[in-house]
C-alpha positions as CSV (number, residue, x, y, z in Angstrom):
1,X,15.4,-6.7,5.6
2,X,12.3,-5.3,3.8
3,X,8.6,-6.4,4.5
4,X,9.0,-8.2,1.6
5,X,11.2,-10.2,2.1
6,X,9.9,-12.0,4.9
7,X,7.0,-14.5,5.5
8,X,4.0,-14.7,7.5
9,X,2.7,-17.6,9.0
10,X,-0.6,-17.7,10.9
11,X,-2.1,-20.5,12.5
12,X,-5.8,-21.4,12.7
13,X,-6.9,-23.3,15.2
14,X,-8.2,-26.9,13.1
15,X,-11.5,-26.3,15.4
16,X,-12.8,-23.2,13.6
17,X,-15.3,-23.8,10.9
18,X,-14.0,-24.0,7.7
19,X,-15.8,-20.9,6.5
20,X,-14.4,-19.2,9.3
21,X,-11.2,-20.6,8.9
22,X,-10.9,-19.6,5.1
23,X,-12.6,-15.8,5.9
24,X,-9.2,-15.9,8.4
25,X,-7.0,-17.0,5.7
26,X,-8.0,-13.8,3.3
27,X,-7.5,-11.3,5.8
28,X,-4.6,-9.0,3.9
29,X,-1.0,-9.4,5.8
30,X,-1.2,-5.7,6.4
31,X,-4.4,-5.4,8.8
32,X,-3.2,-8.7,10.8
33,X,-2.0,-7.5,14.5
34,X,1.7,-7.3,14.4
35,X,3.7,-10.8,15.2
36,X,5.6,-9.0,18.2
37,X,2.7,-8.0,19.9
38,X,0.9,-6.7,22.0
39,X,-2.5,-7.3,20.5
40,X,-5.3,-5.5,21.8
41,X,-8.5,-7.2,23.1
42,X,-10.9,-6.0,20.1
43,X,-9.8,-3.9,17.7
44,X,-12.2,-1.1,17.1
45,X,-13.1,-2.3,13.5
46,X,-14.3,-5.4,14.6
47,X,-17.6,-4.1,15.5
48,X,-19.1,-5.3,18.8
49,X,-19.2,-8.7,20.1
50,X,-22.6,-10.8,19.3
């Protein structure tokens, strides 16, 4: 099966902001963490936590 022939669905939890919520929703399939994990506890181009 190619990647394109799959789907991705992510879920946003219905407590984030809106704003938030729709900045999560534009983030391009191929920088999202992998499905299978593991995911690590901040990537490095997050920046640093505020």
């Amino acid at each position: 099966m190619s990647p394109t022939d799959r789907s991705l669905h992510v879920l946003i939890d219905p407590l984030v902001p809106a704003e938030d919520a729709e900045l999560i929703a534009s983030v391009p399939p191929e920088l999202l963490p992998p499905p299978e994990g593991p995911v690590a506890d901040r990537p490095a181009w997050a920046g640093r936590p505020t």
